[in-house]
N, C-alpha and C positions, 0 to 999 in steps of 0.2 A: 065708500063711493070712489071710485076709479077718478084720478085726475085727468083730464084732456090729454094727448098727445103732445109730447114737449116735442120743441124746436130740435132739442141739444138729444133727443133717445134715439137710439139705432134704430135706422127704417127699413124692414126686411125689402121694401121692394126697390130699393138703393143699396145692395149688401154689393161687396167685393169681388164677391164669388166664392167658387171652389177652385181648387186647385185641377183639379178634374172636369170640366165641361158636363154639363146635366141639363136633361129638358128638366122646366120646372113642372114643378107638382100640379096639378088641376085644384088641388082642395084645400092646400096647406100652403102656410108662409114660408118662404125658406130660413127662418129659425125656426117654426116649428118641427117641421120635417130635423133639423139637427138636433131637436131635443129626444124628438120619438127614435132617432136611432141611440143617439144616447142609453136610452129605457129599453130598447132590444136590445142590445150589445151583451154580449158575454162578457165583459169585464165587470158589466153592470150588475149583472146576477150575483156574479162571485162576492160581490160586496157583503150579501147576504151572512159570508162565513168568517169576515176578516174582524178583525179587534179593532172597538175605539176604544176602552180600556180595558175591559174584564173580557179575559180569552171566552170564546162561544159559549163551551159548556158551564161557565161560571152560572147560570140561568138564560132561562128566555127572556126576564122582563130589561135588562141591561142592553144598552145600543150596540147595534154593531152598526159598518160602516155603512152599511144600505141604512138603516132608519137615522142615521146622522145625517147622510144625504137629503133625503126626504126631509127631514125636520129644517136642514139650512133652504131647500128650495120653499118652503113653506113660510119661513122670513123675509127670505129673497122678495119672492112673488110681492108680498102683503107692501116691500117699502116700493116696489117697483112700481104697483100701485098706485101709492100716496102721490108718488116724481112724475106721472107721465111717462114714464118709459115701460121699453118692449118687453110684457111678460115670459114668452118664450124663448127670446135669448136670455134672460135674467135667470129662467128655468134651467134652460141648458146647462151653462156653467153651473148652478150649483150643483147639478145632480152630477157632473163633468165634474168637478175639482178633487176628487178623491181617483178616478178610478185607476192611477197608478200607484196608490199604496198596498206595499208586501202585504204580509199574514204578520199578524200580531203588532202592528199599531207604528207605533215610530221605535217600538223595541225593533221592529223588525227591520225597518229603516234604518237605523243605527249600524246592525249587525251588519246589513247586505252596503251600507256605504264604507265601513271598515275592510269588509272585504275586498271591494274593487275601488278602492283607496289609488295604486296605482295603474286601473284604468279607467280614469276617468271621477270613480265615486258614483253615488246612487243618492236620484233627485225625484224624490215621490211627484213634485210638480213637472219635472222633465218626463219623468216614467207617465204622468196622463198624456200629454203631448204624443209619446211614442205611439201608446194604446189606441188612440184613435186616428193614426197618420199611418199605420203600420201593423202592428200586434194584432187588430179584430182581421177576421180573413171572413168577410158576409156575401163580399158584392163580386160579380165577376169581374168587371171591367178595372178594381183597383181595389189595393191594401188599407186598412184602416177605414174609417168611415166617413173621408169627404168632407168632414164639416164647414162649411163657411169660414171665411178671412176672419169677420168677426169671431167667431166661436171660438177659432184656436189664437185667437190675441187675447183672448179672456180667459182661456187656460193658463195662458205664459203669463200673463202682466198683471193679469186682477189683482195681485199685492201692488202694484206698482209698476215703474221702468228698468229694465235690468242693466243699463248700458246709461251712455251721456250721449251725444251727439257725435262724440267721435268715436264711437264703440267702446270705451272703457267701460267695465263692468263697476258698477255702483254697489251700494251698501250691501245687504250678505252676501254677495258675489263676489264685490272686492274682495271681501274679507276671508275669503273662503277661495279665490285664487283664479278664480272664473266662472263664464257661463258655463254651466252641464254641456256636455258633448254633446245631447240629444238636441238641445234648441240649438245651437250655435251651429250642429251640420243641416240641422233643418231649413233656419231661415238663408242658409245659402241660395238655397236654390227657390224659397217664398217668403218674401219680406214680411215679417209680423212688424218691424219698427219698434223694435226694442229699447230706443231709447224714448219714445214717447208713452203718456198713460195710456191706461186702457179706457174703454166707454165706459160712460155710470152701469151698466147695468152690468159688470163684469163687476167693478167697485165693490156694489151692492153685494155679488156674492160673497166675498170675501171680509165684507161688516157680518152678513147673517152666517158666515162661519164662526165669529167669533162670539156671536150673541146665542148661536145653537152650542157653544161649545160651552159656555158659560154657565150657559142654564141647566143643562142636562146631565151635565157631567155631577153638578151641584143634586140632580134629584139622582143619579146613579150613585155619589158617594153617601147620600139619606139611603137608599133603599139597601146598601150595602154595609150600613152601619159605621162606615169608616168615621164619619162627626154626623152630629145631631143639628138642626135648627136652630137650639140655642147657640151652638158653637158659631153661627154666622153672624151673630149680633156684635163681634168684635170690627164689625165692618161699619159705618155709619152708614150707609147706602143699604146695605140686608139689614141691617138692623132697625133702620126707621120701618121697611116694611114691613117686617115681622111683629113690632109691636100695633101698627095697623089692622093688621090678620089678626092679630090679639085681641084690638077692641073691638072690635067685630065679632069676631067666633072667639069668645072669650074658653068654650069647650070642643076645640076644635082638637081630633086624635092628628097622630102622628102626622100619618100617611098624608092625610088632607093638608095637614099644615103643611108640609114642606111642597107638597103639591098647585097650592096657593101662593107661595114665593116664587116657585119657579113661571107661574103665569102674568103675576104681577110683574118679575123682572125682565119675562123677554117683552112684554108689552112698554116697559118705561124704557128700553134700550133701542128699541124699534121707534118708537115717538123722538127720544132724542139723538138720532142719527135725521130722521126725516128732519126734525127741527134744524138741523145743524148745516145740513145737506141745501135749504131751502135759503137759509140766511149765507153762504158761500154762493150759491146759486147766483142770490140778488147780486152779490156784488162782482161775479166773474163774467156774468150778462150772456155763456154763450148761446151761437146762432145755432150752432150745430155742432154733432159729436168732434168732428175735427178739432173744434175750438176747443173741446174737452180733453183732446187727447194732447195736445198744444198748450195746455193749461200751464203744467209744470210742476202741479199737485196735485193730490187727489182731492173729492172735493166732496166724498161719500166719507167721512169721517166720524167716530166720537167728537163730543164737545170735550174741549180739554179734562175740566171737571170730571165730565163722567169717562173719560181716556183714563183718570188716572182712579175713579173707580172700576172702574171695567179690571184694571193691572193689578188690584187689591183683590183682587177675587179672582184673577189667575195664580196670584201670589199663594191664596190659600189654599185653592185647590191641589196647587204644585209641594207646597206643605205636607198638607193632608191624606190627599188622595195621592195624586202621582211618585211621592215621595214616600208611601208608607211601606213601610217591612213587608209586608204580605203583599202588595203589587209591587214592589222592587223584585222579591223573590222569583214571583211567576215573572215575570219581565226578561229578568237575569236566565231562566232559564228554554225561555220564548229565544232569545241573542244565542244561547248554546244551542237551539235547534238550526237555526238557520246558518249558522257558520260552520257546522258541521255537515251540513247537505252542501255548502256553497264547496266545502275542500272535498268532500266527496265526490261529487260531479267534478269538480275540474281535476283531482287525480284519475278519476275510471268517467270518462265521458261516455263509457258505453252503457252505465248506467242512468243516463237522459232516455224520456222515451223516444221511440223510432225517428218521429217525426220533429224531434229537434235535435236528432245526430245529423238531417239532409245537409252537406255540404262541410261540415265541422273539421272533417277530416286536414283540409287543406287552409283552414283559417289560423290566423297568427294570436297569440297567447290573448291579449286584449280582444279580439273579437270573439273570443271564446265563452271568454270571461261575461263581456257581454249580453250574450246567448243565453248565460246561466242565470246572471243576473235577471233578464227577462223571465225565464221560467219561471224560479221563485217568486219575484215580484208579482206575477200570474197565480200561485197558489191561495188559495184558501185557507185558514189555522188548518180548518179539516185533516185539508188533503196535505197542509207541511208534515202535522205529526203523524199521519198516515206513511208518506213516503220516509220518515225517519225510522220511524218503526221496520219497516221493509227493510231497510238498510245497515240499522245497526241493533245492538245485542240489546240495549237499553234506552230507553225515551222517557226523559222527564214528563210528569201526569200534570205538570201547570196548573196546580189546585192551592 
């Protein structure tokens, strides 16, 4: 059952705006309308071919980023839910929070931020931001897809605040030397308020990315053999469930078992986020999102307890799965395909298609650079090892 409308949830008929002036819609909320372009959008589709860990042809039954998408707005939704807040912005960002990642996962990330190292670097959360302010070409009247003030502060900040009150860049951004070019020239000229939180429901995506990422990733390394069910009983948290499944389905095969874990754990992660989220609530009292983004913290959280279960089981994964020989190997040569298109395009730019040589001619080494970065980032696994094949004598088979 749906909670009443909170005080403190974004109210579409109170939104900021667009940056663009628009009659409003006759039928839709203006978050909904931001999510339905979201779901039309070509970066959207593309999602369908890019890596969340096993490159495409590894099988059908393994995630790619579109059903990682879908599976985090499907968590989203459910705690946005339990909180009173707006379904459709909660929607939007999730299915929004990928669609600046390359071809082949954060191998690809890796690669194309080594590459433009000195211009700038490459920020899969800045590269979303770009994709919908810029990169989608739908509408006549403007680049990108318009989205509401809200929408694109939930892009940028749903981890958090990137700045302090005096613009210094905060935690991985300190540490890492600054904000991405792509935010830091953008809010010139549209204030996202960088140093404040984001709304809960931007929050929220960003817990159900990390509860979709948890789960699934755990039934992708079952269905790929990389560890077995028992091998998660080294966890107290999987492993109290598992002997639950046990006494229960005392003859329960594989498939199912580990299928049964993965239901059980996104459902007690989702309850202890709502839980956690409800008792911060009581005690920060606000009246309204403002208050929330004023907070100073975020307030969508793990309870610490299950914060440092949740790490125990990125820990293994990062072990097991992220770490093993055989996804290191295709990874490693996922980073050889794209750093070879990225030096091939910027030594012979006349190998960009037509339509992203328009203007090239006359732009300086970093806007170049840029450009290329964009393209790749815009590829598909597909269509990367497609166009490598095109280009050079020999393409690793990522198998």
């Amino acid at each position: 059952m749906a909670a009443p409308r909170a005080l403190y949830a974004c109210d579409p008929d109170r939104t900021r705006g667009r940056l663009f002036s628009e009659p409003p819609s006759k039928t839709r909320s203006p978050f909904r309308r931001d999510c339905d372009r979201v779901i039309h959008s070509t970066a959207f589709r593309r999602l369908k071919h890019k890596t969340q860990v096993f490159v495409f042809h590894e099988g059908d039954h393994y995630r790619t980023r579109l059903t990682h998408s879908l599976e985090v707005a499907q968590i989203a939704r459910a705690l946005a839910r339990q909180l009173g807040l707006d379904e459709d912005l909660t929607e939007t960002l999730a299915l929004a929070h990928d669609l600046g990642h390359p071809p082949f996962g954060h191998a690809g990330e890796r690669a194309l931020d080594s590459c433009m190292k000195t211009h700038g670097g490459f920020d899969h959360n800045a590269q979303s931001l770009r994709v919908v302010t810029s990169l989608e070409h739908r509408y006549p009247e403007f680049d990108g897809l318009n989205l509401t003030w809200e929408a694109l502060e939930g892009i940028v900040k749903h981890n958090g605040p990137l700045t302090d009150r005096m613009g210094r860049p905060i935690g991985k951004y300190h540490e890492t030397g600054g904000i991405p070019f792509v935010i830091a020239d953008f809010v010139k000229s549209y204030d996202l308020e960088l140093w404040s939180c984001a709304s809960l429901e931007a929050q929220i995506a960003a817990v159900a990315d990390d509860i979709a990422y948890d789960a699934h990733d755990i039934d992708d390394g079952l269905r790929a053999g990389l560890f077995s069910v028992d091998d998660l009983k080294v966890m107290p948290l999987t492993s109290d469930m598992i002997q639950a499944i046990d006494r229960h389905y005392p003859r329960l095969d594989h498939d199912r078992r580990g299928a049964e874990l993965v239901r059980e754990l996104i459902s007690y992660l989702i309850g202890a986020v709502a839980s956690e989220a409800r008792k911060r609530l009581d005690r920060a009292q606000p009246k309204s999102v403002d208050d929330v983004r004023h907070h100073g913290e975020q307030l969508i959280v793990f309870p610490p307890d299950v914060a440092q279960a949740e790490a125990d089981i990125k820990a293994f994964l990062k072990r097991h799965m992220y770490r093993h020989k055989w996804v290191m190997r295709v990874m490693g040569e996922a980073e050889q395909i794209v750093v070879e298109l990225f030096t091939r395009y910027h030594e012979t730019p006349s190998d960009l298609p037509t339509e992203w040589l328009e203007g090239a001619a006359y732009e300086s080494e970093t806007a170049r650079a840029r450009r290329i970065g964009n393209f790749i980032a815009g590829m598909t696994d597909r269509f990367a090892i497609t166009e490598h094949q095109r280009l050079f004598d020999s393409t690793p088979e990522l198998r």
